[in-house]
Every structure is written in structure tokens, then in C-alpha cells.
C-alpha positions in Angstrom: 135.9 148.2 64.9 137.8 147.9 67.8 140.4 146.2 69.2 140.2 143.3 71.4 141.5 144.3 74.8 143.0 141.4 75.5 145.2 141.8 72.4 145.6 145.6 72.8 147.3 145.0 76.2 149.0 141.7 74.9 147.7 139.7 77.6 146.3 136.4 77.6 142.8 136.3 78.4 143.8 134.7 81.5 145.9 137.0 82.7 145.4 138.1 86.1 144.9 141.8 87.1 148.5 142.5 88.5 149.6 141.2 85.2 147.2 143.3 83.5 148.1 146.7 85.3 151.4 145.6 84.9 151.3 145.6 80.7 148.8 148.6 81.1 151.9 150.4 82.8 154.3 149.5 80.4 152.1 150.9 77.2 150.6 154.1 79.1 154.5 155.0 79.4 155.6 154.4 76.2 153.0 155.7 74.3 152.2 158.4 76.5 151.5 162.0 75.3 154.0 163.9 77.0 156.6 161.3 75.8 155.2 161.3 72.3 154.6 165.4 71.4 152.5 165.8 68.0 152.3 161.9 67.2 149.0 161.4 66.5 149.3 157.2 66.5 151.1 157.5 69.9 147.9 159.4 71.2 145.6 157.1 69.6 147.4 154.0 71.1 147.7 156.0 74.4 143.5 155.8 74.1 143.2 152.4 73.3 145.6 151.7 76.1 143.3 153.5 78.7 140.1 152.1 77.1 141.5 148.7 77.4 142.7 149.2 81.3 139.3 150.5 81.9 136.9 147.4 80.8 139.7 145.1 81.7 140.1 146.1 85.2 136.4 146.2 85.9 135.5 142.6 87.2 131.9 143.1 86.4 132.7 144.7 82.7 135.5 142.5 82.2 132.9 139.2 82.6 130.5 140.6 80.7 132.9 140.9 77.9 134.5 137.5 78.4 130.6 136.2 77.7 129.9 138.1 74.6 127.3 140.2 76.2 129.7 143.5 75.3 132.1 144.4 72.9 135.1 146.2 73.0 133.7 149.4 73.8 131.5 148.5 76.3 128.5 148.6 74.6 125.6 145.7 74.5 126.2 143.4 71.3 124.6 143.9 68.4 123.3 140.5 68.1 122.9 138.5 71.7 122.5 134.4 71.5 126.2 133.1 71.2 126.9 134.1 67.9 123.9 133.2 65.4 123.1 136.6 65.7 124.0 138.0 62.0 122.3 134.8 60.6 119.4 135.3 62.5 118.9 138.4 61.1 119.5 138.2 57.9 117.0 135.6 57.8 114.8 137.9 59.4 115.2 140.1 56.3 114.8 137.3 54.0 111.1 136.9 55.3 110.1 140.2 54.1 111.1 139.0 50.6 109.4 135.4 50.4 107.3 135.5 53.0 104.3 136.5 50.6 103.8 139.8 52.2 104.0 143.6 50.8 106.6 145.7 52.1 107.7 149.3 51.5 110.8 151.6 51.0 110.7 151.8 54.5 110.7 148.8 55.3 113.9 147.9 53.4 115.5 151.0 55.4 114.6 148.7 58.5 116.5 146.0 57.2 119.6 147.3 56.0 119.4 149.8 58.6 119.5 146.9 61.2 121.9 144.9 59.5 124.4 147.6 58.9 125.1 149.9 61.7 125.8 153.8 61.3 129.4 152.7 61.7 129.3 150.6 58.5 130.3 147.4 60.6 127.3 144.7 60.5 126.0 146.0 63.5 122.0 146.3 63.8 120.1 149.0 64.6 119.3 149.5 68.6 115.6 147.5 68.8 115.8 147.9 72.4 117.2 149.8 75.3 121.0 150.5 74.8 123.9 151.8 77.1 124.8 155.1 75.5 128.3 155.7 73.8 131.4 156.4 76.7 133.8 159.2 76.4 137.3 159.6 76.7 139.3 163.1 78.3 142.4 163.9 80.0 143.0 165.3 83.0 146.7 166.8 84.3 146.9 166.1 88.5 149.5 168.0 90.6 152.1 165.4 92.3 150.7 166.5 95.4 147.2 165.2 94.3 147.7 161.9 93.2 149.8 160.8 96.5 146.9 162.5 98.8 144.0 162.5 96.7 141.8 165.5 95.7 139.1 166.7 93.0 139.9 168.0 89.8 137.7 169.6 86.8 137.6 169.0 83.4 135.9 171.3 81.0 133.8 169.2 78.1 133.8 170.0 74.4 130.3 171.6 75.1 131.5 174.1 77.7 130.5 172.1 80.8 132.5 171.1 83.9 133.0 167.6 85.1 134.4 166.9 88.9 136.1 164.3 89.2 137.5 162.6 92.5 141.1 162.2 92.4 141.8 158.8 94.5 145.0 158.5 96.9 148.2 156.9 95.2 146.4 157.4 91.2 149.3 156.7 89.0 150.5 158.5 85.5 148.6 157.0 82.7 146.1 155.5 85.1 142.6 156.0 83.6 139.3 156.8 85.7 135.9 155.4 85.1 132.6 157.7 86.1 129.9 155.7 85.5 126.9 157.5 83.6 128.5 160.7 82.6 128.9 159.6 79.0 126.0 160.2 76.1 122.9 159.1 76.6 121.4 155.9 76.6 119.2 154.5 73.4 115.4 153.9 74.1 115.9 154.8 77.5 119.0 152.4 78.2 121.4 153.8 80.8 124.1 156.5 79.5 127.7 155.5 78.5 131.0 156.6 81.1 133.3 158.6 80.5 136.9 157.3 80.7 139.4 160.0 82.3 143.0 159.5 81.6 145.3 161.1 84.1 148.4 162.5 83.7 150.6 163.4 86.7 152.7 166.6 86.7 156.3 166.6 87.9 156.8 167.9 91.2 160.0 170.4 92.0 160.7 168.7 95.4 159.5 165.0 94.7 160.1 161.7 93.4 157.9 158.8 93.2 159.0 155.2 93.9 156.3 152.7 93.2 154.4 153.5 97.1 157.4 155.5 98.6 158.6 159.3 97.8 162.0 160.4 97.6 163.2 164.2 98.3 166.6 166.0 98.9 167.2 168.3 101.8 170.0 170.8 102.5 171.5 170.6 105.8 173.7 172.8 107.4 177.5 172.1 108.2 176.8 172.0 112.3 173.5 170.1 112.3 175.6 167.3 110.0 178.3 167.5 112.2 176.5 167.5 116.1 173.0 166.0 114.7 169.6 167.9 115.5 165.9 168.1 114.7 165.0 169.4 111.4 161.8 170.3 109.5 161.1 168.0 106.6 158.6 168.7 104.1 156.1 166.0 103.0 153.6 165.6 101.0 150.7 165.9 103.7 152.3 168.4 105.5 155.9 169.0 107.7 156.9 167.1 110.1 159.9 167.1 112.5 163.3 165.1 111.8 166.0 163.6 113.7 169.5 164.0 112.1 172.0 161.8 113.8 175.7 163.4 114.3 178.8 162.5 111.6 175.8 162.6 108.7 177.2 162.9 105.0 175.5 164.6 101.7 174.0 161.0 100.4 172.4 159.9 103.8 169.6 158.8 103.3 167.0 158.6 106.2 163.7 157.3 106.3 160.1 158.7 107.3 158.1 155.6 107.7 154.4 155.6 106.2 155.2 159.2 105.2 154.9 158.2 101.3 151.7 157.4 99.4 149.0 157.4 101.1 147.1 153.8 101.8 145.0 152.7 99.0 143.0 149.8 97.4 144.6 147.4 100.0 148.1 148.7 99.9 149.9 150.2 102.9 151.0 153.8 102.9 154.6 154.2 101.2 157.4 155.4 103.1 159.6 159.1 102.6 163.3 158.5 101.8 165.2 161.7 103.0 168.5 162.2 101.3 170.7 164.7 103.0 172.6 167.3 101.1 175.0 168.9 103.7 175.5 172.9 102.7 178.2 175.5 103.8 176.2 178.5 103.0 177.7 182.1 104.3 180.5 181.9 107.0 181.9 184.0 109.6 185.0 185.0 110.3 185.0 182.5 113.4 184.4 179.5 111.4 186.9 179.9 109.2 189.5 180.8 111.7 188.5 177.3 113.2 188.9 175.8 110.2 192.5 176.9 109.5 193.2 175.6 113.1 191.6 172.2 112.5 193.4 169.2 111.5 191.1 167.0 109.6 191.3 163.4 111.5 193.3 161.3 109.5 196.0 164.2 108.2 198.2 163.2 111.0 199.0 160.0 109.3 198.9 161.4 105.9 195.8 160.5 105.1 194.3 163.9 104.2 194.4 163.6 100.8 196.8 166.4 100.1 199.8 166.4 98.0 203.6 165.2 98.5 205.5 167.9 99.4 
């Protein structure tokens, strides 16, 4: 049987959906796969974690399970009404026993059948139209990907391909719903989802900070010292930089809306440059200027060099 979401994510059932995303953050990192290499309770957790996010994040799934109509999973409840449902039944079943009436093998197949589930759990037996069971797979997104967006593939246990659409800004551990690409439905009810959990590869050349981006970029000695324009790499593409003279390795300079792109109601992040100045191969004219050049400050003894 599964969880209660609410408890899974340790959230009151109150909670509003920052605070939600926010515990659903917290979980997906710790028990993460990547994080958690051949622990097979980490990876279930990691599921339930996903599965949890998912139904709780949906508004209209989330009220439905608030008002009994679903359970955990997302499927229609056994036995509607508020709760009577299992009594109801079962009195159901007593009728074909006192009601006067013959009744055959198959008929007590009916009634166990209904009032246990194929799961074991006292769940009945569909007697209507049902939403089908939903599916859970990973999917691994380049860095590139989640902060622009894209489309991805995952290949199902059966050999065939899903697409799915990679939104702008999706986050490590996030999980995707596509709505009707689980099993089928029961009695012609409408098919399950299929839950995609996304995992985010690290990227050689970037950083993510909530919304913004941070990268390091080698500058040469001159263009630290007199300033100049600079290519900068970004995520969508490069873009020209101005260095300002006198800059040091740490500076950090800023490309404004350069980071994440804009997404569910949140501005764009920004690009956080930091300079890393590099001598690279000299000449014989730079370092005779050097061993003519007094550092400013040496004057006064402030170089830094050694009593003589």
C-alpha cells in the first residue's frame, strides 16, 4: 500500500507548494541515485519522493486526493462514498449468503475477488471504468538542456520510444508528468501517466545557482591590465563582454538575464563571470619589460620581498 504523500514528503497537509518543492528538493538530493550508487532503498525512496512531488504538485490531483476520490497512486478509490465503502460491500456479499438465493463458484470469485484486490489489500475489483496504472522512468538531461529547454527520449521496457519535452529551468530530481502515456485504462477508463524523473548531468563549464549560472574564464595578462571586449560563453550562445582595466583573477562580472531562462512565472537568472587572469607563452619583450618594471608600491617597501 502506499504511502501517504503528505507524510512521504513530511509536510503538513496544509503546506503550501513552495514549502512542498522545497521538502521535495531536500529528499530528491539526499536520496538521489547518483548520490546513493547500488542502494536499492535509496532508489526506492528516490521513487516515492518523485511520485509524491508529482500528485502533490498537481492542483487538480492534489484536490482530488485531499477528497478521497484518489489514493496515493493516483488511481480512483476502491470504494467511493466517504468511507463506508468496505462495509458496504461486504454487506453486499452477505446478501448472496441470506438473501434466499442460489449462487455458484463463480459467484463467490465475484465476491472475494471484489473485496480483495489482486494486490492483496481490500481493494475491489474495477466494476466500472478505471484510470489505468502510471509509470515511473528516468531520464538523464545535459546542463545545457534543462537551463534552455529541449526534448529528450526514453526507451520503455518494451522497446518503444517516448519524447518527452524538456521545460526551461527543470531542476535535478524534478519529476515530469505526461498525462495518458501510462497502461491502459480498465473498462475503457482513461490510461495511467507516466512519471519521468530527471536527472541533470554536470556540465564542464557551468554551475547552477538556484536561477543564475556561474562560469570561470581565462583572461589574458593585457586585457586584465588595459580592459577590452571579450567573448563569453553562455548557455544560449556567446555573447560579447566588457572587461574593465586593473581586473584581478576572482572578479566577478555579471551578464544580466543571461542565466536560466524565464519559466513558470520566474524571471530569467543572471550569468556570474569570474575572471581567471592567465600569463600563457611570453616574448622576449614582455619579460624584458618586466625586469624593468617596478611594481607600484616597491618603492616604499611594500613589494612583499624580503629584508636584505
Amino acid at each position: 500500500m502506499s504511502k501517504d504523500p503528505y507524510d512521504v514528503l513530511g509536510v503538513a497537509r496544509t503546506a503550501s507548494q513552495d514549502e512542498i518543492r522545497k521538502a521535495y528538493r531536500k529528499l530528491a538530493k539526499k536520496h538521489h541515485p547518483d548520490l546513493n550508487p547500488g542502494d536499492k532503498a535509496a532508489e526506492e525512496s528516490f521513487k516515492a519522493v518523485g511520485a509524491a512531488h508529482a500528485l502533490l504538485s498537481d492542483p487538480e490531483q492534489r484536490a482530488r486526493f485531499d477528497r478521497g476520490e484518489i489514493d496515493a497512486e493516483g488511481q480512483e478509490r476502491g470504494f467511493p462514498g466517504g468511507g463506508g465503502g468496505y462495509r458496504s460491500h461486504a454487506e453486499g456479499a452477505q446478501g448472496h449468503f441470506y438473501g434466499g438465493g442460489q449462487f455458484s463458484e463463480d459467484d463467490l470469485g465475484d465476491i472475494f475477488g471484489g473485496m480483495f484486490g489482486q494486490r492483496g489489500g481490500f481493494r475491489r475489483r474495477p466494476q466500472g471504468p478505471m484510470k489505468g496504472e502510471d509509470r515511473q522512468y528516468s531520464l538523464t538531461v545535459s546542463f545545457l538542456d534543462s537551463v534552455n529547454g529541449g526534448t529528450s527520449r526514453v526507451t520503455l521496457p518494451g522497446g518503444g520510444t517516448l519524447d518527452v519535452k524538456i521545460p526551461p529551468g527543470i531542476e535535478d530530481g524534478q519529476v515530469l508528468r505526461l498525462r495518458g502515456k501510462g497502461d491502459e485504462g480498465y473498462q475503457g477508463g482513461p490510461a495511467g501517466d507516466a512519471l519521468i524523473s530527471i536527472s541533470v548531468a554536470p556540465d564542464p563549464n557551468y554551475t547552477r545557482d538556484g536561477n543564475d549560472i556561474r562560469s570561470t574564464l581565462p583572461i589574458d595578462v593585457k586585457t586584465a591590465v588595459l580592459g577590452g571586449s571579450i567573448t563569453v560563453p553562455t548557455p544560449a550562445g556567446p555573447v560579447k563582454m566588457n572587461v574593465p582595466a586593473h581586473s584581478d583573477t576572482g572578479s566577478v562580472l555579471r551578464l544580466r538575464g543571461r542565466g536560466v531562462k524565464a519559466h513558470g512565472g520566474q524571471e530569467a537568472g543572471n550569468l556570474y563571470v569570474r575572471l581567471q587572469v592567465t600569463i600563457g607563452k611570453t616574448d622576449e619583450a614582455f619579460e624584458n619589460f618586466l625586469r624593468s618594471w617596478t611594481p607600484p608600491g616597491a618603492k616604499d617597501g611594500k613589494s612583499g620581498g624580503g629584508a636584505s
